[in-house]
C-alpha positions in Angstrom: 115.0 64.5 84.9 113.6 65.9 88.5 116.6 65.1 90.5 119.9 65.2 90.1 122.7 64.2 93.0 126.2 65.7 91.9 128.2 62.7 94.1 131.5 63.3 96.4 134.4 63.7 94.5 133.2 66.2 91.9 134.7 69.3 92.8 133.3 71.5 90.0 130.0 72.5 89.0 130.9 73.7 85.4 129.4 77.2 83.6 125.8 76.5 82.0 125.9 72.7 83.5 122.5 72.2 84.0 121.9 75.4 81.6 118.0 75.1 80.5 117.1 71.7 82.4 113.9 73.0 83.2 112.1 69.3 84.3 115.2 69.5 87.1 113.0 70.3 90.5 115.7 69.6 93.0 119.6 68.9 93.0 121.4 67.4 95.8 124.8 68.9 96.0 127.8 67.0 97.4 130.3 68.2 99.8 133.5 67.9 98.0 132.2 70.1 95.5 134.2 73.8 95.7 132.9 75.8 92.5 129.8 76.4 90.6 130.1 78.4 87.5 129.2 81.0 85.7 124.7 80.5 85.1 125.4 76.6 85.8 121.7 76.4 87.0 120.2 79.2 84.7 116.8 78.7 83.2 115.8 75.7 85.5 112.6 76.9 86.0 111.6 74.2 88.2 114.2 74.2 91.0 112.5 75.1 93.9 115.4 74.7 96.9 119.5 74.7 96.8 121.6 73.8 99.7 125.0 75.3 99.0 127.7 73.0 100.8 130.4 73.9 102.9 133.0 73.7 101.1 131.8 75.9 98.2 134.1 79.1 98.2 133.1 80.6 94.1 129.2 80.7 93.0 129.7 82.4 89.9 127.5 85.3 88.9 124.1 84.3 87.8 124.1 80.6 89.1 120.7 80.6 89.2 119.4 83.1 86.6 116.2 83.0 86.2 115.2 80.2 87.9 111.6 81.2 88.7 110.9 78.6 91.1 113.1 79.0 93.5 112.1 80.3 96.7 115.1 79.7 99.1 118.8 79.2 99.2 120.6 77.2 102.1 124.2 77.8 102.8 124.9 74.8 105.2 126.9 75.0 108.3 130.6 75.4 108.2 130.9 77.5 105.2 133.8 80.4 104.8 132.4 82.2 102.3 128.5 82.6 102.3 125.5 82.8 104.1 122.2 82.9 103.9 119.6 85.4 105.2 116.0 84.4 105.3 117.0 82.2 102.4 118.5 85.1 100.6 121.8 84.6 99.4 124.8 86.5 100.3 129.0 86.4 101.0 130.3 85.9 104.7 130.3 88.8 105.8 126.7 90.1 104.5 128.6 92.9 102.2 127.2 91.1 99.0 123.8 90.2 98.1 124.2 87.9 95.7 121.0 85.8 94.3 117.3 86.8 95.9 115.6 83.4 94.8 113.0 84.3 91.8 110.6 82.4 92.9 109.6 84.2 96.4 106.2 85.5 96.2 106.9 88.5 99.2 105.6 92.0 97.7 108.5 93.7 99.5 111.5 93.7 100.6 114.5 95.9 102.0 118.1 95.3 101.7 119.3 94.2 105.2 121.7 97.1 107.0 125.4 96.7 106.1 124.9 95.8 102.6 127.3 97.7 100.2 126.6 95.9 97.0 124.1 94.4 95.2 125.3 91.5 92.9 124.7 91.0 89.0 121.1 89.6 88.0 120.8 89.6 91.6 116.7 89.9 91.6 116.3 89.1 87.7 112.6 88.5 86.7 111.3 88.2 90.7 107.9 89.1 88.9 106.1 89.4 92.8 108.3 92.2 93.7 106.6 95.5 94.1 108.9 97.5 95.8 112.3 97.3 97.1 114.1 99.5 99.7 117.8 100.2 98.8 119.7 101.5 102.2 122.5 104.0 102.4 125.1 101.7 103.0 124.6 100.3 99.3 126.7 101.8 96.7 126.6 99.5 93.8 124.1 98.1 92.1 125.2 95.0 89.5 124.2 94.9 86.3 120.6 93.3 85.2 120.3 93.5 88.9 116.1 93.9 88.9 115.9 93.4 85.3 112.4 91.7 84.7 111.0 92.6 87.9 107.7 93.6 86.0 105.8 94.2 89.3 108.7 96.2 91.2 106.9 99.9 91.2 108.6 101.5 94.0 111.9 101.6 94.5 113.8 103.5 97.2 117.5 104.2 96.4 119.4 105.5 99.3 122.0 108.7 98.6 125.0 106.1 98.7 124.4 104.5 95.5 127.2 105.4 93.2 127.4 103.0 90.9 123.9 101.1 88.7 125.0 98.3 86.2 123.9 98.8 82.5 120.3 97.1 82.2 119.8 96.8 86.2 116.5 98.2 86.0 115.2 97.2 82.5 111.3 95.8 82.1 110.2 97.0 85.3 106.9 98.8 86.3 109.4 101.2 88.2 111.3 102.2 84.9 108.9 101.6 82.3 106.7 104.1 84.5 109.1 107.2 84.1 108.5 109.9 81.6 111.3 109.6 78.3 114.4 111.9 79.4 117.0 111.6 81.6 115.7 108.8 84.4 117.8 108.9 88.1 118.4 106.0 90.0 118.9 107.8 93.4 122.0 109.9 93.1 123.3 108.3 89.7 122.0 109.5 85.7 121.2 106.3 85.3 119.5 106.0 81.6 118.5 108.9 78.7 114.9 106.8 78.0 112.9 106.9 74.6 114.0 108.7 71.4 116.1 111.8 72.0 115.2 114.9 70.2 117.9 116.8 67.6 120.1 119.2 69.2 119.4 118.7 73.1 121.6 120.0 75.8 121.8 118.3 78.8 122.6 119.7 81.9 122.5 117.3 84.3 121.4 118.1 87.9 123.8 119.2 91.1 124.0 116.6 93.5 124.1 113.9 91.2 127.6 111.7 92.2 128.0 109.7 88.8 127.0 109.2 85.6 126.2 105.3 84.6 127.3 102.6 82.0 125.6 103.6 78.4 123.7 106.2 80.0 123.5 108.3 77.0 125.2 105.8 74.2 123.9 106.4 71.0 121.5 109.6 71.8 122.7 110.6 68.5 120.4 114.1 68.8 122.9 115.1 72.2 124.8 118.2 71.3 126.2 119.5 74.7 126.3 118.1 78.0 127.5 120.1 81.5 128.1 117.7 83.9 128.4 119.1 87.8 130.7 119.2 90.2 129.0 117.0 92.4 130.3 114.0 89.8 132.8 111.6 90.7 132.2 109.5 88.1 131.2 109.2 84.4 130.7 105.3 83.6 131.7 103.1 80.7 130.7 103.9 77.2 128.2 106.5 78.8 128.4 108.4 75.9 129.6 106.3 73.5 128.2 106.6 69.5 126.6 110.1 70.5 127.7 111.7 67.0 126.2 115.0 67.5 127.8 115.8 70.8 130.2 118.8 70.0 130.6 120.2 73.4 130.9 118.5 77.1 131.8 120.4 80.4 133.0 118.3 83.2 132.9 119.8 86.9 135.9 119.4 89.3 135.8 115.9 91.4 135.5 113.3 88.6 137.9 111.4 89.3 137.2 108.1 87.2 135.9 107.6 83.6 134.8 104.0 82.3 136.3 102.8 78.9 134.7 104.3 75.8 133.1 106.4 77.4 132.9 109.2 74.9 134.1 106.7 72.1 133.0 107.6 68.5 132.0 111.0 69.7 133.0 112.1 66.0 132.2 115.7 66.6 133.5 116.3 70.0 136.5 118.7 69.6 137.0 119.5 73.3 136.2 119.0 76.5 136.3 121.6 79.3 137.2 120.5 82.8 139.3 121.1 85.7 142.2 118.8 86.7 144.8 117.1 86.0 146.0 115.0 82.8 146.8 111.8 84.4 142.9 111.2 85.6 141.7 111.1 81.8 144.0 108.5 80.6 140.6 106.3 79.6 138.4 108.6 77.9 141.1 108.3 75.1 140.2 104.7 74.8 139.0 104.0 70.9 139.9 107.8 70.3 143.0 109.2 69.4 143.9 112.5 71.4 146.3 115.3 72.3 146.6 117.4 74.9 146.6 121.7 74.7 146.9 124.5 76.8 143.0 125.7 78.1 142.2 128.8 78.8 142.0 128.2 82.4 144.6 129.1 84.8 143.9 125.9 86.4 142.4 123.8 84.2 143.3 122.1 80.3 141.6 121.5 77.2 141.3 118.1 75.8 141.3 117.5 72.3 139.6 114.8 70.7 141.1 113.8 67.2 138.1 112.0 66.5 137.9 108.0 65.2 138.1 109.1 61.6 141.7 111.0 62.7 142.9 108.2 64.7 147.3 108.2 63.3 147.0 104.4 63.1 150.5 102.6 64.2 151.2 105.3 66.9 150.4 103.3 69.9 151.9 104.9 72.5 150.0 108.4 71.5 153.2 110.3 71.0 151.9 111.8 67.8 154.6 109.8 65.4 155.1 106.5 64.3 158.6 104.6 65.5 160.3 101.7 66.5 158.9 102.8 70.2 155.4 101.8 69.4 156.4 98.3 67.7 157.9 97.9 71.1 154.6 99.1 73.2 152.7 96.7 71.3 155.1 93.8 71.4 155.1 94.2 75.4 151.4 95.0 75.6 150.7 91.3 73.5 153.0 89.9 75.9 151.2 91.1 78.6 154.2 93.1 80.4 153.6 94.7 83.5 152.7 98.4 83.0 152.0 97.9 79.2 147.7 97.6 79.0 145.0 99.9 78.0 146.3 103.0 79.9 149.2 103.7 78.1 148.4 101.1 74.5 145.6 102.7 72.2 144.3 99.8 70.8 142.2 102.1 68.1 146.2 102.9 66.5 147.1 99.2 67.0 144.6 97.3 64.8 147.0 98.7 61.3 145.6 95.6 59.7 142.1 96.8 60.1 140.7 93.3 61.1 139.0 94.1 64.2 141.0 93.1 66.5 145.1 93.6 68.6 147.1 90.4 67.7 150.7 89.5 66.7 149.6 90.1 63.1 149.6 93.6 64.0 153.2 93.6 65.2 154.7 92.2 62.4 152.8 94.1 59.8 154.0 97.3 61.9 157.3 96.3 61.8 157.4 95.9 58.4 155.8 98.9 57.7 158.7 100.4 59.5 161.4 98.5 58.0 160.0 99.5 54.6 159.6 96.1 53.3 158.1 95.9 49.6 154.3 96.0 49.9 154.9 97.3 53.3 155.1 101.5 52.3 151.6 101.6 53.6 149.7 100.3 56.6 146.4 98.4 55.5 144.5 100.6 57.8 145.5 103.7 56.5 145.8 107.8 58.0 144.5 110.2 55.9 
């Protein structure tokens, strides 16, 4: 197969269609066609050019992953919600740059002004890329953004950057080149790399604005961390499966903290910071907590139970198990408004210990606490 023409009256290009069609050197797209999915071209490493029509309004994220041919993207005439730039594709309004074709051999290249984000597997495995120039109106780097761009030595992060996906600069020259510890990407503690040593305290450094997805999961030597004030936020499951950590001190402007992120933190028994209670609602995610008084005037103490202490069947975290949390969980399955993660801890609502939330869960808790025969202890047991 070298050509394909997707004829009028197909309006969807479906996830993975053309997944792995690597004899497929050029596809004709027609113009009634209005989606294409989730890596519908991935892996054809043939396809040299696209002409997106204009009546496409959803290219999903990694349309063309890894397609190592292709060396330009067309957005034809008309279209609402993309563009391209030099064959680079982004949205309308140039905010988004979503897919740099792989296949381009320049050695450099600078996000254009105006760009605030750059999109998921954006550049993966552009292996000609030596450097890349990331400008200060970029704050968010996707995830596996630059992943595989073996070449891409120098790379330029302006002080915007808030935000780096997990993986979005894995296997390249730029990364693979930095000494093992605690790697920056710009302004963000982007990745603990190589094997960390027992007991190590990490101070990371003023000026930094957030700490990224996974950045230290599973650095199971981490003790202590003091992160500064300068942080606004810590990303999800940054420090996830880091057993060892005991002690963490958070400065004063986070103000946002991914899910999991200190999840299975076993021996972490509090957390210093300064605040409020309300902005910490999803550390507690996968952990059971409680709140106590801290010692300073304007600050509090949070207590991690710890996943071994989790009081499974109390899912509203009111430190009891009642009627009340049969309800949470009923509304939460049900998908009320104002019952998800925030206020559910789904940890305390697996009581059937299979993995997973469902309506199995309900019904075992409510028998539980109608004291049915067989029903006088919950299968994933407290104590």
């Amino acid at each position: 197969m070298r050509h394909v023409t997707i004829e009028n009256g197909v309006t969807s290009i479906g996830g993975d269609a053309f997944s792995g069609c690597t004899a497929l050197s050029s596809v004709t797209i027609g113009d009634s066609v209005i989606s294409i999915c989730w890596r519908a071209f991935e892996d054809c490493t043939a396809l040299t050019s696209v002409t997106i029509p204009s009546g496409v309004t959803s290219i999903g994220d990694a349309a063309f992953y890894n397609c190592k041919s292709l060396e330009s993207i067309t957005v034809a005439g008309g279209n609402t919600e993309y563009k391209d730039i030099n064959g680079v594709l982004f949205n309308k309004a140039g905010t988004t740059l979503i897919q740099y074709p792989t296949g381009r051999t320049d050695k450099e290249y600078t996000i254009p002004s105006g760009v605030t984000s750059i999109g998921n597997a954006a550049f993966y495995n552009s292996t000609d890329l030596a450097s890349v120039t990331i400008g200060g109106s970029v704050t968010s780097i996707g995830w596996n953004a630059f992943e595989g761009c073996t070449a891409l030595a120098s790379v330029t992060i302006g002080d915007g950057v808030t935000s780096v996906g997990n993986a979005a600069f894995y296997n390249t020259a730029w990364y693979n080149n930095q000494p093992d510890g605690l790697v920056y990407a710009g302004k963000v503690a982007y990745k603990y790399k190589g094997d960390m040593p027992d007991n190590t305290e990490i101070v990371i450094k003023d000026g930094t604005k957030s700490v990224g997805n996974f950045a230290f999961c599973e650095c199971m030597g981490l003790t202590s961390v003091t992160i500064p004030d300068s942080v606004t936020s810590i990303g999800w499951g940054a420090f996830q499966n880091c057993t060892a950590l005991a002690s963490v001190t958070i400065g004063l402007s986070v103000k946002k903290t991914g899910e999991y992120a200190f999840a299975y933190c076993c021996k972490l028994s509090d957390i210093q910071y300064n605040g409020t209670e309300q902005r910490w609602d999803a550390l507690t995610k996968g952990i059971s907590w409680d709140y106590q008084t801290g010692s300073d005037v304007d600050g509090y103490t949070v207590h991690f139970l710890g996943v071994e202490d989790t009081l499974y069947g109390d899912v509203n975290n009111d430190g009891k198990i009642t009627a009340l949390d049969n309800a949470y969980l009923a509304r939460y399955l049900a998908k009320w408004s104002g019952y998800d993660e925030t206020n559910v801890d789904l940890a305390a609502a697996d009581v059937n210990d299979d993995g997973k939330v469902t309506a199995l869960d309900n019904a075992v808790l409510a028998r539980y606490l109608a004291k049915w025969s067989g029903y006088d202890e919950l299968p994933h047991t407290n104590g």
